[in-house]
C-alpha positions in Angstrom: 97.0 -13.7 205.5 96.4 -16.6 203.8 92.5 -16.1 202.2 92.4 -18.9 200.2 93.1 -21.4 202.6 90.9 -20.2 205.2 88.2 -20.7 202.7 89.2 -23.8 202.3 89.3 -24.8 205.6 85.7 -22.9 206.4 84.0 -24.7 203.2 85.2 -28.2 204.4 84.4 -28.0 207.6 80.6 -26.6 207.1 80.2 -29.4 204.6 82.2 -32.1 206.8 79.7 -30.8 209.8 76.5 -30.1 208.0 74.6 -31.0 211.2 75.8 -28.2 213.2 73.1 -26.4 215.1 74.7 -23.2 215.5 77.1 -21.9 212.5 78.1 -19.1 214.5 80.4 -20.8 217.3 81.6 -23.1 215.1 83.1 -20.5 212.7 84.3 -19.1 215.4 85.8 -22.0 216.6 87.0 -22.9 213.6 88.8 -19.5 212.8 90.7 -19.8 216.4 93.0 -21.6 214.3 94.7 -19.4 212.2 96.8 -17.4 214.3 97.1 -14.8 211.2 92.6 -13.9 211.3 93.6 -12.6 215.2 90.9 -12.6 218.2 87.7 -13.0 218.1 85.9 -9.3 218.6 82.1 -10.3 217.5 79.3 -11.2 215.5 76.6 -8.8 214.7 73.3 -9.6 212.8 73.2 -7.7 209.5 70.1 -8.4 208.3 66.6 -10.7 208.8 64.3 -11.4 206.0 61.3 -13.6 206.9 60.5 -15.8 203.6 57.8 -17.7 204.7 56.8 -19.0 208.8 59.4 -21.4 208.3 61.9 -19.9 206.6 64.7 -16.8 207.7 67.2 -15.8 206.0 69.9 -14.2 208.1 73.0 -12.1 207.4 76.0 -11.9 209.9 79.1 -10.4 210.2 81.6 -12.0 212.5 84.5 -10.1 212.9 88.0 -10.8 214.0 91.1 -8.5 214.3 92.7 -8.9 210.9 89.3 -9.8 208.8 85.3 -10.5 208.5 83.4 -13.2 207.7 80.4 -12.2 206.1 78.0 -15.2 206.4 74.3 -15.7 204.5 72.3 -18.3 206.8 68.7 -19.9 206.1 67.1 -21.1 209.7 64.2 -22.9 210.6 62.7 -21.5 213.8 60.8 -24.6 214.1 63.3 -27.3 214.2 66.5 -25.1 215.4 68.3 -25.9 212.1 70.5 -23.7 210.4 72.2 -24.0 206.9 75.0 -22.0 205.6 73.7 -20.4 201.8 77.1 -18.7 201.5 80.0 -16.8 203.1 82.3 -14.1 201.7 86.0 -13.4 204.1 87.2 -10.2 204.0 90.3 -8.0 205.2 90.1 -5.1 207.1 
C-alpha cells in the first residue's frame, strides 16, 4: 500500500473541500478509491472533549480492510461545521 500517496490525496482534498459538512463520508468516499485500503468496515468515535459550548474536539477511527484513519476533528454544534485538526493512516 501506497501511504504516502494516500496522504496526499486525503490532505488535498480536505483542503480543496474545506467546506465539507461531514468529514466522515467524504473520507470515506475519498478512500473508495484506492483499491489497495480495501472496504469500508466503520467509523467509531474515540474520544469527545468539550472545550468550551461551542467548541468539541472529536477523535475517530475509520477503519477499512487493509488500514485506519485516525482522524482529530474540531465541531461547532451550533453551526454544523466541522474542521479536520489532523489525521494519522495506519496499517493493520
Amino acid at each position: 500500500m501506497n501511504t504516502r500517496k494516500i496522504k496526499l490525496a486525503l490532505t488535498v482534498g480536505l483542503l480543496n473541500n474545506s467546506n465539507q459538512n461531514n468529514v466522515l463520508n467524504y473520507i470515506r468516499e475519498m478512500m473508495s478509491a484506492f483499491k489497495e485500503v480495501g472496504a469500508f468496515i466503520g467509523a467509531q468515535l474515540i474520544g469527545k472533549d468539550v472545550l468550551n459550548p461551542a467548541i468539541i474536539r472529536q477523535s475517530y477511527a475509520i477503519s477499512f480492510e487493509h488500514c485506519v484513519v485516525d482522524l482529530d476533528l474540531v465541531a461547532n454544534p451550533h453551526t454544523n461545521s466541522q474542521h479536520v485538526q489532523g489525521f494519522r493512516l495506519r496499517g493493520k
